[in-house]
Backbone as CSV, one residue per row, in Angstrom:
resi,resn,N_x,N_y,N_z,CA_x,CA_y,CA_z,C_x,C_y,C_z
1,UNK,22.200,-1.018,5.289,23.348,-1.212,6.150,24.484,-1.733,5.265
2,UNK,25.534,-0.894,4.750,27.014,-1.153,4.252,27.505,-2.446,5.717
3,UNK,28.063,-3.272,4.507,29.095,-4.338,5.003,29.973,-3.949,6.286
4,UNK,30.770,-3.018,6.353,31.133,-2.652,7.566,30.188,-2.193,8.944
5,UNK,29.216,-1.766,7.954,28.160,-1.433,9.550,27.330,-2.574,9.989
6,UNK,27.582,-3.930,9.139,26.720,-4.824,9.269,27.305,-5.975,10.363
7,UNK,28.622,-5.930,10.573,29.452,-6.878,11.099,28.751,-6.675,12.987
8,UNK,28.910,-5.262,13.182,28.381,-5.120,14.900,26.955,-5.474,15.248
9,UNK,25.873,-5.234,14.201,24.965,-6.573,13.838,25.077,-7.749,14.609
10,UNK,25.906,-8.427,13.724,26.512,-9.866,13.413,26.448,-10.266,15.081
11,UNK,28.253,-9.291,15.711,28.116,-9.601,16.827,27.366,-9.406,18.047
12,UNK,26.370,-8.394,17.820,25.391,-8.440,18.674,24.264,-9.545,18.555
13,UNK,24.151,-10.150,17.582,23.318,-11.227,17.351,23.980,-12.561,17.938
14,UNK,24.870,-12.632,18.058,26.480,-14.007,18.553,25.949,-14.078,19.964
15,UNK,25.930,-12.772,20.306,25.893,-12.550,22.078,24.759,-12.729,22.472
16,UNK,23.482,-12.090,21.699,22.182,-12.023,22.159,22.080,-14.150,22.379
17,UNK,22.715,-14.515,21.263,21.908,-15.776,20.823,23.129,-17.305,21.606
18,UNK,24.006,-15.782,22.669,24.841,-16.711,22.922,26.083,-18.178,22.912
19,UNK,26.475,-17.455,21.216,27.102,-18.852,20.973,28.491,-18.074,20.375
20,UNK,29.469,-19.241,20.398,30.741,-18.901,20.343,30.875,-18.689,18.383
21,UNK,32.385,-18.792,18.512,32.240,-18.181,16.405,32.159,-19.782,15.541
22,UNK,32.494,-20.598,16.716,31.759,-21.946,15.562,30.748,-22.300,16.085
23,UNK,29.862,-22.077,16.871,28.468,-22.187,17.013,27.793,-21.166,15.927
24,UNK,27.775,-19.872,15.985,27.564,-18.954,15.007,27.594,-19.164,13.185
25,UNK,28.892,-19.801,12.939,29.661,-20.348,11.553,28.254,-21.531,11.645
26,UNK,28.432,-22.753,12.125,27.391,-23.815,11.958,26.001,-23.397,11.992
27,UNK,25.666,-22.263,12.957,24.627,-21.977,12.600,24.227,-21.050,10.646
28,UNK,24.984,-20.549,10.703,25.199,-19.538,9.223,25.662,-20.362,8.236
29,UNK,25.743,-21.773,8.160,26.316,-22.751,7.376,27.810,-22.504,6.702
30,UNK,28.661,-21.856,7.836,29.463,-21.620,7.634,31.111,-22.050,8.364
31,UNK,32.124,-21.925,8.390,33.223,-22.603,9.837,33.551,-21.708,10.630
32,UNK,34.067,-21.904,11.327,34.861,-21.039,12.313,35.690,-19.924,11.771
33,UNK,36.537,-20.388,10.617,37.423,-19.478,10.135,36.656,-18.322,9.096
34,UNK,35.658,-18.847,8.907,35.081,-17.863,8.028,34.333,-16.769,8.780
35,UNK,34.043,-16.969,10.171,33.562,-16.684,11.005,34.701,-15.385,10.993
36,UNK,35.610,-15.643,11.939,36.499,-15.032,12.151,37.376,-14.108,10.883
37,UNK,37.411,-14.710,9.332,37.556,-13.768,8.523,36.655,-12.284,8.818
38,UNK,35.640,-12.646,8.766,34.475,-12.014,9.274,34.596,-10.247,10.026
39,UNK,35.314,-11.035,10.987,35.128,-10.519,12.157,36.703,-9.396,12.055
40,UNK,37.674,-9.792,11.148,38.958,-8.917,10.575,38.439,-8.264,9.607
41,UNK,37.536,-8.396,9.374,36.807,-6.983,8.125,37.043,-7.770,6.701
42,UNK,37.728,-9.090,6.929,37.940,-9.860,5.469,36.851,-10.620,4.758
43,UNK,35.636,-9.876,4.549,34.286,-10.185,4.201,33.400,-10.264,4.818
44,UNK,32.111,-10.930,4.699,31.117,-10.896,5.267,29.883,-11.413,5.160
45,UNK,29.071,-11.706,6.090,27.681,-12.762,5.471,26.943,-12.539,4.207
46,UNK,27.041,-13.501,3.309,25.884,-13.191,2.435,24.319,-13.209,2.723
47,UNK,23.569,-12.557,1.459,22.692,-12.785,2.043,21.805,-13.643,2.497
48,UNK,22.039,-14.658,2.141,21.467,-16.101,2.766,21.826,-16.357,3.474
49,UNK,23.256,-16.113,4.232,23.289,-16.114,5.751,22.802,-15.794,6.459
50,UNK,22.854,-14.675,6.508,22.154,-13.221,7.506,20.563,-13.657,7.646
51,UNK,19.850,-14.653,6.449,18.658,-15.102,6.501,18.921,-16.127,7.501
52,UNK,19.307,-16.848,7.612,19.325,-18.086,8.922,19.617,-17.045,10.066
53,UNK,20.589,-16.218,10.502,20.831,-15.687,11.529,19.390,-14.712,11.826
54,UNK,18.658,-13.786,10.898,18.150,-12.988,11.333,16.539,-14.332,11.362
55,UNK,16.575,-15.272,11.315,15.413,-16.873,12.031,15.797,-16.711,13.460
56,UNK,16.589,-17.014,13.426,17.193,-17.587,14.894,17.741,-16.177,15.790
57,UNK,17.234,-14.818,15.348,17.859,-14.483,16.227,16.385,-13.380,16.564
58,UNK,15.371,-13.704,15.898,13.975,-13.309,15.833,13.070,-13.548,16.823
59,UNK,13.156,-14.755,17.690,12.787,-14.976,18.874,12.942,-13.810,19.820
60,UNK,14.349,-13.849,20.257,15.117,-12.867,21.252,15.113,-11.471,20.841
61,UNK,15.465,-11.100,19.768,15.434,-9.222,19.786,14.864,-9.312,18.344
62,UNK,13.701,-9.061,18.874,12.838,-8.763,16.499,13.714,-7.416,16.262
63,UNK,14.015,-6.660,17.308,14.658,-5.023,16.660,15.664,-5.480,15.699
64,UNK,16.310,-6.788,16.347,17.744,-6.596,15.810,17.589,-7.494,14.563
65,UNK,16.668,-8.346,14.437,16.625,-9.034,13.055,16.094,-7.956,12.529
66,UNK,15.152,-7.469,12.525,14.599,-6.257,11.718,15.797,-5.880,10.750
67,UNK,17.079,-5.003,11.721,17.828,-4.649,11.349,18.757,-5.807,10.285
68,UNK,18.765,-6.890,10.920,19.891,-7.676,9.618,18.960,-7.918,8.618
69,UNK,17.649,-7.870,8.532,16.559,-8.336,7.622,16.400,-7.550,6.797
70,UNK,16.536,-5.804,6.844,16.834,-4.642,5.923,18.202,-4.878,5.795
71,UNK,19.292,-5.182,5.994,21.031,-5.418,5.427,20.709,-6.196,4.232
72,UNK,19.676,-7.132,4.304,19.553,-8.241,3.358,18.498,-7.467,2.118
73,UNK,18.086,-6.600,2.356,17.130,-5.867,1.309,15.573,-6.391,1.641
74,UNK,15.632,-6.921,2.443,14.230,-7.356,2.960,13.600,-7.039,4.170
75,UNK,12.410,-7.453,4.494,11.412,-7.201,5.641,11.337,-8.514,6.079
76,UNK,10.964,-8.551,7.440,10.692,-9.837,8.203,9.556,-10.749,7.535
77,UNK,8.923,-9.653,7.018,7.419,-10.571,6.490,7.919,-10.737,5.167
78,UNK,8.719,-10.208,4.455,9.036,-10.821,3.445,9.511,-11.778,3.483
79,UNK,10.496,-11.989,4.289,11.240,-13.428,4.497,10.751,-14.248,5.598
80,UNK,9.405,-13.861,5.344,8.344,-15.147,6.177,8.891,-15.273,7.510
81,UNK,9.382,-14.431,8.260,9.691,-14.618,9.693,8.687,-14.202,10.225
82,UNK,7.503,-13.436,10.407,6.975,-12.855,10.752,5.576,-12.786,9.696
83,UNK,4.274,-12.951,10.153,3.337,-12.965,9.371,2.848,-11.391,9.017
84,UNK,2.726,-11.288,7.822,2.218,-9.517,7.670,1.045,-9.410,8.208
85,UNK,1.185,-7.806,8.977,-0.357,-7.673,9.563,-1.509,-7.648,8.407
86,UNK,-2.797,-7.808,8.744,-3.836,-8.157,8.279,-4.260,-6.401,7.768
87,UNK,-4.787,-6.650,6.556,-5.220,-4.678,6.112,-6.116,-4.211,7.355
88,UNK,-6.615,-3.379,7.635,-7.275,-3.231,8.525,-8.644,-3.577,7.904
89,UNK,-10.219,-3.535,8.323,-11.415,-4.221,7.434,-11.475,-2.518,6.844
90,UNK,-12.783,-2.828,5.371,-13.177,-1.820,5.087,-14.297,-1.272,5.505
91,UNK,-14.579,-0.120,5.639,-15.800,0.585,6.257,-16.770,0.140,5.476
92,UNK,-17.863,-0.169,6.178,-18.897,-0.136,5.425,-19.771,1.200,4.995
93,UNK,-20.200,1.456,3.510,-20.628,2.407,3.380,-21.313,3.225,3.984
94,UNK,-21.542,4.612,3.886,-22.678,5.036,4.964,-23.954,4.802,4.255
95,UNK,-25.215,4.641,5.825,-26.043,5.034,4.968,-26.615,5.946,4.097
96,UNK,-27.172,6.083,3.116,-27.689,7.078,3.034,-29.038,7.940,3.458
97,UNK,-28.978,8.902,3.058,-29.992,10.258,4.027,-30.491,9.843,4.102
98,UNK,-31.643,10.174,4.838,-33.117,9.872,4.792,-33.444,10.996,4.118
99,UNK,-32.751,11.832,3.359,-33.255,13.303,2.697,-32.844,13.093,1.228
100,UNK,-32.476,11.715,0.679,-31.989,11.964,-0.453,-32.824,11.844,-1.380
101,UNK,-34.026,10.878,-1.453,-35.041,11.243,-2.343,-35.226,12.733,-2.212
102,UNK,-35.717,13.572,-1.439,-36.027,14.822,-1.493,-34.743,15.782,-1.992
103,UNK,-33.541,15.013,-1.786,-32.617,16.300,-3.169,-32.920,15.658,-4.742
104,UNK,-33.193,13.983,-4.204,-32.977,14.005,-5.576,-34.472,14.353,-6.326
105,UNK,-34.705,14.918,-6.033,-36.285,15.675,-6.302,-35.930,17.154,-7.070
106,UNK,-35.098,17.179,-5.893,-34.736,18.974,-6.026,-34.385,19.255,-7.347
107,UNK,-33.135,17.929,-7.719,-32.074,18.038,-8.946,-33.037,17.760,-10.465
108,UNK,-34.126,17.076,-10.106,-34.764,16.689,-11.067,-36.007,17.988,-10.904
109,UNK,-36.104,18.704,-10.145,-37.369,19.813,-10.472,-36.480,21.112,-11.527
110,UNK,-35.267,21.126,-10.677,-34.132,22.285,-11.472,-34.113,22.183,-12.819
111,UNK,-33.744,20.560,-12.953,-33.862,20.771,-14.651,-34.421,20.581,-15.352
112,UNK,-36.047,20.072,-14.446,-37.495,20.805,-15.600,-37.924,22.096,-15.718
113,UNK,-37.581,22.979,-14.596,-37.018,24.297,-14.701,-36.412,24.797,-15.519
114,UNK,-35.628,24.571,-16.133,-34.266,24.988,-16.865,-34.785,24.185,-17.879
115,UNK,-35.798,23.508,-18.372,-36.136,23.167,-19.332,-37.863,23.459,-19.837
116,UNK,-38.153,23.602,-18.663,-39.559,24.266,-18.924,-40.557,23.024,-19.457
117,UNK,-40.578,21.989,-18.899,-41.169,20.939,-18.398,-41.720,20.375,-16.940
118,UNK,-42.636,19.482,-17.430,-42.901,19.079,-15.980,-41.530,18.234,-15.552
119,UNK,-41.510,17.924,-14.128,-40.485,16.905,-13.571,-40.994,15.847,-14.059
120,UNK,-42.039,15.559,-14.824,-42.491,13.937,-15.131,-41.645,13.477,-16.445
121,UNK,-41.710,15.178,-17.226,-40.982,15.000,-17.956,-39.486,15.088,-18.372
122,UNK,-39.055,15.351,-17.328,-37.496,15.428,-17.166,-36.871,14.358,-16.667
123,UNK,-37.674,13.551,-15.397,-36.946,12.435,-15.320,-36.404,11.758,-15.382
124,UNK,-37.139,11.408,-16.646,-35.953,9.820,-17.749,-34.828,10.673,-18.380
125,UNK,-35.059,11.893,-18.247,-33.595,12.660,-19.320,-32.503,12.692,-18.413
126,UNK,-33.139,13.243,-17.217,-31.816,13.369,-16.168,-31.176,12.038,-15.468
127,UNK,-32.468,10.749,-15.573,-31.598,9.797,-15.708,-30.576,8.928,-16.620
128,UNK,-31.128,9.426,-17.717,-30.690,8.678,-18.823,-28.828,9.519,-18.494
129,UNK,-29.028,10.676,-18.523,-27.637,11.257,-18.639,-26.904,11.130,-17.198
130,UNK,-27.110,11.056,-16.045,-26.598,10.421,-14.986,-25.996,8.951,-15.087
131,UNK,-26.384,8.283,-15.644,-26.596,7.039,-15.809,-25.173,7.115,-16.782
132,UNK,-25.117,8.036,-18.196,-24.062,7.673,-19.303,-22.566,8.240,-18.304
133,UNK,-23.113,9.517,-17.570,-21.861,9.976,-16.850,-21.207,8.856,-16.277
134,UNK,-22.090,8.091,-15.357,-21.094,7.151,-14.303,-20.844,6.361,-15.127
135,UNK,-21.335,5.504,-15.986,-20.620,4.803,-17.508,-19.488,5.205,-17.564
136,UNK,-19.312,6.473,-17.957,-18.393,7.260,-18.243,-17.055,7.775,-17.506
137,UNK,-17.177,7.080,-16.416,-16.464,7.438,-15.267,-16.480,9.015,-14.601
138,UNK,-17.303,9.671,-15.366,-17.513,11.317,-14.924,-17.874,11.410,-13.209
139,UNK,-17.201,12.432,-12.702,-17.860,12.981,-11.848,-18.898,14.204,-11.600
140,UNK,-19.512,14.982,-10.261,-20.579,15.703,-10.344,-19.366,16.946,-10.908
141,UNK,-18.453,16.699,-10.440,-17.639,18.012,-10.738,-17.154,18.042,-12.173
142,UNK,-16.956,16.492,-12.462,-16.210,17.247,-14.280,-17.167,17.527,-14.936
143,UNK,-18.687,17.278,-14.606,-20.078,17.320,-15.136,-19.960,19.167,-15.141
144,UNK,-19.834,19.681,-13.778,-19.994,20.891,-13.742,-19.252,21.449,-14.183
145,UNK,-18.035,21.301,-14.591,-16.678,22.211,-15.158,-17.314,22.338,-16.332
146,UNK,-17.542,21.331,-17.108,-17.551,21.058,-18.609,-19.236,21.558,-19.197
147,UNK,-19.935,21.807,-18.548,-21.276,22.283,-18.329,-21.160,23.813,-18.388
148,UNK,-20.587,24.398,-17.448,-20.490,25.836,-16.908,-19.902,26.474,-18.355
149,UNK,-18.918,25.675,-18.727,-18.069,26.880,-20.175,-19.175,27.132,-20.910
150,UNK,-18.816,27.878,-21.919,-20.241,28.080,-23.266,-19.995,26.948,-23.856
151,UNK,-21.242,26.948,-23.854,-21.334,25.457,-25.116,-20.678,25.954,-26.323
152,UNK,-20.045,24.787,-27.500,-19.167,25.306,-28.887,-20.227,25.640,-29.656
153,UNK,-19.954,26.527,-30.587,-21.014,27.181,-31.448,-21.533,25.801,-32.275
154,UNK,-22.863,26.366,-32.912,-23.204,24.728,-33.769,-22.298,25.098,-35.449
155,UNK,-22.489,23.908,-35.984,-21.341,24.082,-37.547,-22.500,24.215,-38.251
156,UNK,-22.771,25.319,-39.198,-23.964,25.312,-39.980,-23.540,23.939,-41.143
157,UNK,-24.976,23.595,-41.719,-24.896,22.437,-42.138,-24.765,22.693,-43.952
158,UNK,-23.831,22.230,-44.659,-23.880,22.322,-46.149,-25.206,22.172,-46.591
């Protein structure tokens, strides 16, 4: 809100809160005449004014402090008029399956498959490397992107 659009503000807050331009001035720690400069377009509340007015005028219309409370570059809860709402809670996780041992069976038979081992013996491999991924911050998907290309040729050795 520009200085000129801020003044009809002002006086809608005078009226809501019912007080004349040196009731208003004393309330804004300010006089009468400054009041009334005011009010000829010859300046205008700073923002530490507009902070006492948009206190006291928070009771009666929150719309309209709202509004002098953004003139001032702020929020009500920023300027502690108003307590910020609470985050909402976080979900608690789901459970999980009752089927997930049995995929995770699946994932560990595939790649004694693909390795031509028993699953007894694949186990500790597919954990060991599950285990470095989430270390790793990897997901199942960058696992699979980076999996799927051809592997790089090997460097024969001097």
């Amino acid at each position: 809100m520009s200085p000129p659009d801020l003044m009809p503000a002002v006086v809608k807050a005078q009226l809501t809160l019912l007080l004349n331009q040196k009731q208003l001035g004393d309330l804004m720690g300010s006089s009468q005449r400054t009041v009334q400069r005011w009010y000829a377009g010859r300046g205008w509340p700073s923002p530490y004014q507009l902070t006492k007015l948009v206190v006291a005028v928070h009771p009666r219309d929150p719309a309209l402090a709202r509004r002098l409370a953004a003139a001032t570059g702020h929020t009500l809860e920023s300027m502690g008029v108003v307590v910020p709402a609470a985050p909402p809670p976080v979900a608690a996780p789901p459970e999980p399956s009752p089927f997930t041992p049995l995929l995770v069976e699946s994932v560990v038979s595939a790649a004694a498959e693909a390795l031509d081992v028993s699953p007894r013996v694949a186990r500790p491999a597919v954990l060991a490397a599950v285990e470095r991924a989430k270390a790793a911050g990897l997901t199942v998907d960058d696992l699979l992107l980076v999996l799927r290309t051809a592997a790089p040729a090997k460097r024969a050795r001097s």
